[in-house]
FIVEX-670746 format. One record per atom (N, C-alpha, C): residue number from 1; atom name; x, y, z. Coordinates in nm, 4 decimals. Layout:
N
<pos:NUM&site:CA&u:X&v:Y&w:Z> $
...
//
This chain:
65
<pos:1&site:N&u:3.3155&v:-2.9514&w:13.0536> $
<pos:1&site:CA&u:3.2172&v:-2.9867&w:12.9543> $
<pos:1&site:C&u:3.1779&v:-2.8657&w:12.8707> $
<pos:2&site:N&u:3.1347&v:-2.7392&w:12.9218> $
<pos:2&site:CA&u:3.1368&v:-2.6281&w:12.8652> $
<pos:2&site:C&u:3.2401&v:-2.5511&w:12.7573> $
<pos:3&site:N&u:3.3651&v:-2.6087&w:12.8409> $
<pos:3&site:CA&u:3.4712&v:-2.5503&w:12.6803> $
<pos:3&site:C&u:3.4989&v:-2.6269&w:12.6094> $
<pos:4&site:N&u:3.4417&v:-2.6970&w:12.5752> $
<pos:4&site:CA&u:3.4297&v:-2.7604&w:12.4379> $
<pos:4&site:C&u:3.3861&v:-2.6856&w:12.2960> $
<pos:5&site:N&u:3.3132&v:-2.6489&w:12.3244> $
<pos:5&site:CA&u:3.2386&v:-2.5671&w:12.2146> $
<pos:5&site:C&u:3.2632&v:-2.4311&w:12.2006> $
<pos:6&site:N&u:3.3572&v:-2.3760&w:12.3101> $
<pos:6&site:CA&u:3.4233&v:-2.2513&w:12.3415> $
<pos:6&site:C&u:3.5599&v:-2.2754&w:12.2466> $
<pos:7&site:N&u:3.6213&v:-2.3618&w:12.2964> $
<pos:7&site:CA&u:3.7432&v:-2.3894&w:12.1998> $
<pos:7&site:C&u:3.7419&v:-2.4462&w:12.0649> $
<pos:8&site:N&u:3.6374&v:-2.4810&w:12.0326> $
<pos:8&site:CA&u:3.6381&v:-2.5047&w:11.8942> $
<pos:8&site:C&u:3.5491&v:-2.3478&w:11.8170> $
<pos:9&site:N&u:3.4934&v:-2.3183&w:11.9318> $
<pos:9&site:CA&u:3.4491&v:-2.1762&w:11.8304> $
<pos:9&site:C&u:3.5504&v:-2.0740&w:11.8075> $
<pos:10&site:N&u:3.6443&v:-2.0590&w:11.9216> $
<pos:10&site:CA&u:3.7698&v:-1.9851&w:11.9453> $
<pos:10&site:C&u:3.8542&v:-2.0377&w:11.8514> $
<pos:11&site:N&u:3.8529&v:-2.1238&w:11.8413> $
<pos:11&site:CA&u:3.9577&v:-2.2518&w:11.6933> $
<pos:11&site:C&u:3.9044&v:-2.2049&w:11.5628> $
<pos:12&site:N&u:3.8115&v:-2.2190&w:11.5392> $
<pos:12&site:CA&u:3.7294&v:-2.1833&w:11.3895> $
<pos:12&site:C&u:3.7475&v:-2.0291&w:11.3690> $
<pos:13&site:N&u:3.6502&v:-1.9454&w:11.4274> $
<pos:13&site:CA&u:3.7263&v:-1.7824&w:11.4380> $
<pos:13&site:C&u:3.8429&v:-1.7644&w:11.4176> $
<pos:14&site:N&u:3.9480&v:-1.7918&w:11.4997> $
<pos:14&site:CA&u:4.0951&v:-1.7575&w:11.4583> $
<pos:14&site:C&u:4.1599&v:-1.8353&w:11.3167> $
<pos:15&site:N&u:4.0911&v:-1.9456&w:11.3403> $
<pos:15&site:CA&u:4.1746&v:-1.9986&w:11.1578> $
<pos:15&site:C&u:4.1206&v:-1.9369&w:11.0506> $
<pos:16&site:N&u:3.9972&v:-1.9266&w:11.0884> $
<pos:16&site:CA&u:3.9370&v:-1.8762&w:10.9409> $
<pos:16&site:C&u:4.0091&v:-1.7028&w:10.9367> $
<pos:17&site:N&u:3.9437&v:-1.6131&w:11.0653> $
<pos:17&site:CA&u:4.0539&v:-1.4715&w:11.0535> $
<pos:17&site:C&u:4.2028&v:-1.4724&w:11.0067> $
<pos:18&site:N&u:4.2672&v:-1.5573&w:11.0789> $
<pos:18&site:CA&u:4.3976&v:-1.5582&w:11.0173> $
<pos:18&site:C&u:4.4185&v:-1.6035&w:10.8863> $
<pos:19&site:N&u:4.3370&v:-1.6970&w:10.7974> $
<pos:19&site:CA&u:4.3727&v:-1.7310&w:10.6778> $
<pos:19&site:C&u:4.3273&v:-1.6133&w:10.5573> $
<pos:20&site:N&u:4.2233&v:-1.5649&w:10.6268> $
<pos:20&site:CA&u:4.1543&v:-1.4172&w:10.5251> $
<pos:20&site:C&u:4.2375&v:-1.3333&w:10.5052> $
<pos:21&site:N&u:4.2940&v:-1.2741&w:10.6515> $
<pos:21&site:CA&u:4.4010&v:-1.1588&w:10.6532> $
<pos:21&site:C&u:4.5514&v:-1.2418&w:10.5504> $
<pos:22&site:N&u:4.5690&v:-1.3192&w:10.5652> $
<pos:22&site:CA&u:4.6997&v:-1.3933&w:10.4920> $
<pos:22&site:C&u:4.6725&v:-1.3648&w:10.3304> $
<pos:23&site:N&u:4.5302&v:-1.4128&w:10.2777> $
<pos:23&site:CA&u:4.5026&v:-1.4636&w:10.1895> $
<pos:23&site:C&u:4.4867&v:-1.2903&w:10.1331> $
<pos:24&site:N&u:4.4073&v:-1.1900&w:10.1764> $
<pos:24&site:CA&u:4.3801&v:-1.0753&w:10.1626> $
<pos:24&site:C&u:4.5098&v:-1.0174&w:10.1162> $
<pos:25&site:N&u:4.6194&v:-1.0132&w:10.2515> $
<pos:25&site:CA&u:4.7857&v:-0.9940&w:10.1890> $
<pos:25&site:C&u:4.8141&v:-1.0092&w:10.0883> $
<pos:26&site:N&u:4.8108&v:-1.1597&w:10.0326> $
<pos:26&site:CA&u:4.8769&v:-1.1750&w:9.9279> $
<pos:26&site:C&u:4.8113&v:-1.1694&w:9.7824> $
<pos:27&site:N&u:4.6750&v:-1.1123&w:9.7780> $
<pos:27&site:CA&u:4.6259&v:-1.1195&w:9.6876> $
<pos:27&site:C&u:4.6675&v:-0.9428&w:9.6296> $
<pos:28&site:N&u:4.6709&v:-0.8394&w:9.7881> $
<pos:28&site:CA&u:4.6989&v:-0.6686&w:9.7277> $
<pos:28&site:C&u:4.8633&v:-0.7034&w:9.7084> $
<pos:29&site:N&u:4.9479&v:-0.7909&w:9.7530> $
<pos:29&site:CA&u:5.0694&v:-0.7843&w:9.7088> $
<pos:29&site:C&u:5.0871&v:-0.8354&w:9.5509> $
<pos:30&site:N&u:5.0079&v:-0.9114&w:9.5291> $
<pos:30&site:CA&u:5.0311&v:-0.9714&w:9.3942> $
<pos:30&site:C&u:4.9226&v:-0.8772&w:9.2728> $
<pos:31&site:N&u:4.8647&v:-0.7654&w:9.3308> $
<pos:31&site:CA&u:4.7856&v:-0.6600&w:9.2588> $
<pos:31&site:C&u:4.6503&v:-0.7328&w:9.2210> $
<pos:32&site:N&u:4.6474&v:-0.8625&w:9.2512> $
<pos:32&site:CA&u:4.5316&v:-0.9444&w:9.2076> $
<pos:32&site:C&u:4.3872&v:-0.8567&w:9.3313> $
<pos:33&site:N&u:4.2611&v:-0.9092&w:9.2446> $
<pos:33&site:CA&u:4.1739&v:-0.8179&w:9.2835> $
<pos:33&site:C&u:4.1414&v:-0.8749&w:9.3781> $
<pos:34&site:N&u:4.0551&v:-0.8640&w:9.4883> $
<pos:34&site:CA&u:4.0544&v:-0.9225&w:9.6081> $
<pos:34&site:C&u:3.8960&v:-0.9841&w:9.6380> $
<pos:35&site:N&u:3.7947&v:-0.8644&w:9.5321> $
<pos:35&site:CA&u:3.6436&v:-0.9607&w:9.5060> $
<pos:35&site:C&u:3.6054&v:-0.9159&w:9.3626> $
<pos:36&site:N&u:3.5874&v:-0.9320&w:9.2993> $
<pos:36&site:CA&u:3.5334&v:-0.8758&w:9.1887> $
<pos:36&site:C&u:3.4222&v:-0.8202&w:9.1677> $
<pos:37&site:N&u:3.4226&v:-0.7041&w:9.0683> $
<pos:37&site:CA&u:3.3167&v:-0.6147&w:9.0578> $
<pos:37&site:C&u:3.3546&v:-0.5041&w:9.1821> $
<pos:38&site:N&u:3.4243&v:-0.4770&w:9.2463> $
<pos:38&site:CA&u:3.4504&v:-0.4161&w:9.3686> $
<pos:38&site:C&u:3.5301&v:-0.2967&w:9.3432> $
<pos:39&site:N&u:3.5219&v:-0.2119&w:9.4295> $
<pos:39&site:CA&u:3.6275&v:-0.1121&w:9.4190> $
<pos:39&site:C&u:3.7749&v:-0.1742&w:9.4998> $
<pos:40&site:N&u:3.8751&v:-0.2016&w:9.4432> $
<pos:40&site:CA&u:3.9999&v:-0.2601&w:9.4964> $
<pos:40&site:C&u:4.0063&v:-0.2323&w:9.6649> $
<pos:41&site:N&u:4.0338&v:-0.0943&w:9.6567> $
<pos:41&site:CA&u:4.1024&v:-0.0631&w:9.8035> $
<pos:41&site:C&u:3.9714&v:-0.0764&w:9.8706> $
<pos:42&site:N&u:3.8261&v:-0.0466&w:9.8997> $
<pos:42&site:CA&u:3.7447&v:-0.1279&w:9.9558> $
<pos:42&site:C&u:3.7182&v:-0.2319&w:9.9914> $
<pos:43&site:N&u:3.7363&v:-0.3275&w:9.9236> $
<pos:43&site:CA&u:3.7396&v:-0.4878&w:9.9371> $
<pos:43&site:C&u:3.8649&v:-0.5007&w:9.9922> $
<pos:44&site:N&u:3.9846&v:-0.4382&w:9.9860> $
<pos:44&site:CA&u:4.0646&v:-0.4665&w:10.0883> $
<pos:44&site:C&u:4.0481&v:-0.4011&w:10.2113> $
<pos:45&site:N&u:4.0161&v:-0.3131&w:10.2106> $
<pos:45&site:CA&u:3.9685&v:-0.2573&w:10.3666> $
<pos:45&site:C&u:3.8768&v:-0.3327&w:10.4220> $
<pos:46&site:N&u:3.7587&v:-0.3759&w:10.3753> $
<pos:46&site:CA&u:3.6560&v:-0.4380&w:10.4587> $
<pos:46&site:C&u:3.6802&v:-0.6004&w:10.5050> $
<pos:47&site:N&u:3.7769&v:-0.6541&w:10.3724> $
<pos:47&site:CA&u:3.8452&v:-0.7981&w:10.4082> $
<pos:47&site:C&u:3.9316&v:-0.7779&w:10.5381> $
<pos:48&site:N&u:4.0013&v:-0.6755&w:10.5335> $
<pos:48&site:CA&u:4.1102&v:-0.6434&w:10.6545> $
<pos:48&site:C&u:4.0482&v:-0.6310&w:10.7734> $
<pos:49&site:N&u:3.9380&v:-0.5731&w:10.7768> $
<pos:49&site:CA&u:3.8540&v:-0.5245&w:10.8875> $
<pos:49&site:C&u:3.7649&v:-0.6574&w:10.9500> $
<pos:50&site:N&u:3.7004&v:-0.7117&w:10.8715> $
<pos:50&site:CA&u:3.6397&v:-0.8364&w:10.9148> $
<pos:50&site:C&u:3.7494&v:-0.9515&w:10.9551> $
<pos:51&site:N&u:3.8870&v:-0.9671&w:10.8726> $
<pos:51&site:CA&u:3.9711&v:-1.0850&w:10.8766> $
<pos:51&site:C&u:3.9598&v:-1.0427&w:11.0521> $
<pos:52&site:N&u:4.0593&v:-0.8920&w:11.0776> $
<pos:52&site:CA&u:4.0642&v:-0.8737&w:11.2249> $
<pos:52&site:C&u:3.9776&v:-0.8626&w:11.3010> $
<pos:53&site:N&u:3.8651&v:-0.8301&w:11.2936> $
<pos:53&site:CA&u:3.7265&v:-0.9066&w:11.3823> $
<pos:53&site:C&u:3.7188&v:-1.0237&w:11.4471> $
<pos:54&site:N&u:3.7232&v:-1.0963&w:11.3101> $
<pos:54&site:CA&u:3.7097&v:-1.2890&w:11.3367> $
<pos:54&site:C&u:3.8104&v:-1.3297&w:11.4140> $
<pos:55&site:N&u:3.9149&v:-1.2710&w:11.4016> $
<pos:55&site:CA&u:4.1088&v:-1.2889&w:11.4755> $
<pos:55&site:C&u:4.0602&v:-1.2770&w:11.5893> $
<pos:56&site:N&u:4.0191&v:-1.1563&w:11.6315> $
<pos:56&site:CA&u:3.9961&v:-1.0989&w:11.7996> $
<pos:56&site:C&u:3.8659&v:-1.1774&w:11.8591> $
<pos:57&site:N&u:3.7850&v:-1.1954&w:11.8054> $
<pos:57&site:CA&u:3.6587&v:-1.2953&w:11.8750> $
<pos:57&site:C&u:3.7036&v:-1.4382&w:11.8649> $
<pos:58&site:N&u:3.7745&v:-1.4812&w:11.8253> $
<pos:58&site:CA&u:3.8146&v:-1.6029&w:11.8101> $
<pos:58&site:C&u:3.9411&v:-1.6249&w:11.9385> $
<pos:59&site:N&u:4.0279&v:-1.4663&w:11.9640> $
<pos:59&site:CA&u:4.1395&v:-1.4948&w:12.0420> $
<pos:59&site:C&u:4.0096&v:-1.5163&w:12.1821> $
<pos:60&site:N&u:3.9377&v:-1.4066&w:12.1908> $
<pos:60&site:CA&u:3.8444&v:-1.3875&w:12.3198> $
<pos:60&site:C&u:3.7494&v:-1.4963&w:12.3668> $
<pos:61&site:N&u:3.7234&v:-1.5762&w:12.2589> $
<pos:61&site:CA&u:3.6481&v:-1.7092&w:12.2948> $
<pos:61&site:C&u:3.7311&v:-1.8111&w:12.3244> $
<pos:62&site:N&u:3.9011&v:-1.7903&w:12.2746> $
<pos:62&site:CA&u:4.0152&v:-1.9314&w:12.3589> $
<pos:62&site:C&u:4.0381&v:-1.7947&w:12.5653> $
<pos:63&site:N&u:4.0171&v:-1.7149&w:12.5285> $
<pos:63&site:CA&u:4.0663&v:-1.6458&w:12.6453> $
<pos:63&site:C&u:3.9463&v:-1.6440&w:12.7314> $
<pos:64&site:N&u:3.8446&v:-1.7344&w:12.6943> $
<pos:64&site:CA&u:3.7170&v:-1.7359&w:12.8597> $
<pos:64&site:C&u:3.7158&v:-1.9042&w:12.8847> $
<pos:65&site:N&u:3.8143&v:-1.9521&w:12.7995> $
<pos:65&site:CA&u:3.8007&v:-2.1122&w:12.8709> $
<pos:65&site:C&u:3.8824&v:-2.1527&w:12.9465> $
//
């Protein structure tokens, strides 16, 4: 009854991390800006940094159920 809400938080975390880091990729591959008003390589560092945050708390919340 308890991992229910473990695996869907572990589910949500990892899709959303993995689609940022994807989406982050292809926006410095295509030179497109990544937030506007931003300094480029900042907004990609901090997108990169948070995408892999959300990735790893999301793997660690499917890895306690």
């Amino acid at each position: 009854m308890e991992s229910g809400p473990a695996i869907f938080a572990g589910t949500a975390f990892t899709l959303f991390g993995a689609a940022l880091l994807i989406w982050t990729g292809a926006r410095v591959r295509h030179r497109a800006p990544v937030a506007h008003g931003v300094n480029p390589a900042t907004a990609a560092t901090l997108t990169t940094i948070f995408g892999t945050a959300f990735l790893l708390v999301g793997v660690w919340c499917l890895s306690r159920v």
